[in-house]
N, C-alpha and C positions, 0 to 999 in steps of 0.2 A: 155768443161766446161758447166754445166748448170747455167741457167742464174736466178736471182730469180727475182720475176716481180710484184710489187702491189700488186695484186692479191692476190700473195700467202701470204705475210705479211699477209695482212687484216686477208685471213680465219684463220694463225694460229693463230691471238692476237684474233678473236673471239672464236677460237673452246677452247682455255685456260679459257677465261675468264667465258664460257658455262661451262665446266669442273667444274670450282670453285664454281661456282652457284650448280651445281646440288648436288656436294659432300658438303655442307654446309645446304639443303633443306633435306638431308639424314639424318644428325643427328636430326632432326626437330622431336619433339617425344620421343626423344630417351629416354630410362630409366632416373628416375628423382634422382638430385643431395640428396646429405644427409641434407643438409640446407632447400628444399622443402621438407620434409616429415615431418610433424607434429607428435610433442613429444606424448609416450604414455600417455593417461588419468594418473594424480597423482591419489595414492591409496589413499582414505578418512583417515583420520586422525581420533581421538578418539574424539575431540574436535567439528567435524560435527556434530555430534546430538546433542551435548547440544546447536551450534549457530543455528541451523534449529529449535529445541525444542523452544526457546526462541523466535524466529523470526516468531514462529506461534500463541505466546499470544500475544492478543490485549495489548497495552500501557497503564497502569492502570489510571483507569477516577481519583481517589483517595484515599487516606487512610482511613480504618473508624474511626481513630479518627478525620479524618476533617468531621463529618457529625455525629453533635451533637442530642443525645436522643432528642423524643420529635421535632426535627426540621427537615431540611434539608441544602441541599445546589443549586443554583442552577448554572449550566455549559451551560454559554449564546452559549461559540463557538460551542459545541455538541449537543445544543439543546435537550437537558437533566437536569433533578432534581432529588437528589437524596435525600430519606428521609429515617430516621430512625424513625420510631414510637414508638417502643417500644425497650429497650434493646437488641443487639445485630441481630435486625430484618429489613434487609433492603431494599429498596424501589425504583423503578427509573419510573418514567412518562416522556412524550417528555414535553418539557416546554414552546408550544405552546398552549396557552390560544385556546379552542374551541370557544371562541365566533366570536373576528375577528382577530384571528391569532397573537395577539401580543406575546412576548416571557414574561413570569412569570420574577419577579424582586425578588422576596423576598420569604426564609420561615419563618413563625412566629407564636406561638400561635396556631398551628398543622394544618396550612394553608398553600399552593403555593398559594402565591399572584398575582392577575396581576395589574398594576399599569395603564393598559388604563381604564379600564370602570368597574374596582374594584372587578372582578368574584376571588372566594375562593375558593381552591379546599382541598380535605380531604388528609394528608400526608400518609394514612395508605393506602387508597385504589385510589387517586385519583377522588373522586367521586365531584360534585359540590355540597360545601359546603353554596354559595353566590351568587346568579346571579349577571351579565344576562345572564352569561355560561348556557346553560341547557344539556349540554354532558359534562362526565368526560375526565379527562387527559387520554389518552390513555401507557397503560402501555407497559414499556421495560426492556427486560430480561436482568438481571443483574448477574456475579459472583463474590463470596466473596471468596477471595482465599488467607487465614493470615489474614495479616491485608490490602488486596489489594480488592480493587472494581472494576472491568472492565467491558464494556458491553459483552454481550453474542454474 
């Protein structure tokens, strides 16, 4: 009879447990499950270009009926005025007063007003109508699109 002795116990519960290890470090890599592969690209829908279309016009500053002949309006959060001078001909300057930077309050009487040091500027071209401004409003390009106004 052979005898079995420590020894051998030990190596065979380590050479199994080696076994295990190395046959578990094999699969490591292995081709990737169906849950890991990312779905093909959806094919665009007919409805993508009109939400991409729309998502590349600016948000209209206003309607032109809100920016009466003869006057303007002026847009403090955009720092913008927009004027109509003459029927259906329309106008937009930054609404920062050149003299010391305040923002215009008012259009009236074919003026942007400023309300710090009382400079007047021209609604048609922007020009200084009133010192102590002595530079015009500087002008910004504007589209009329219907009846929508948006900056350019």
């Amino acid at each position: 009879m052979t005898e079995t002795t420590r020894r051998t116990v030990v190596f065979g519960a380590g050479s199994a447990g080696l076994a295990a290890v190395l046959t578990a470090c094999a699969s490591y890599g292995s081709p990737v499950t169906e849950a890991a592969v990312e779905p093909p690209p959806a094919e665009p829908s007919s409805e993508a270009p009109k939400k991409q279309k729309a998502a590349e016009q600016p948000k209209a500053l206003a309607d032109t009926s809100d920016i009466p002949e003869g006057g303007g309006k002026v847009f403090k959060n955009e720092k913008i005025v927009v004027t109509q001078p003459t029927a259906g001909e329309f106008k937009a300057f930054t609404a920062v007063c050149t003299h010391q930077g305040c923002t215009v309050a008012t259009v009236s009487n074919q003026t942007i007003n400023c309300p710090c040091h009382g400079s007047k500027f021209n609604i048609a071209d922007g020009s200084v109508a009133n010192g102590p401004a002595s530079s015009p409003l500087e002008e910004k390009q504007i589209e009329v699109d219907g009846d929508k106004i948006r900056l350019a």
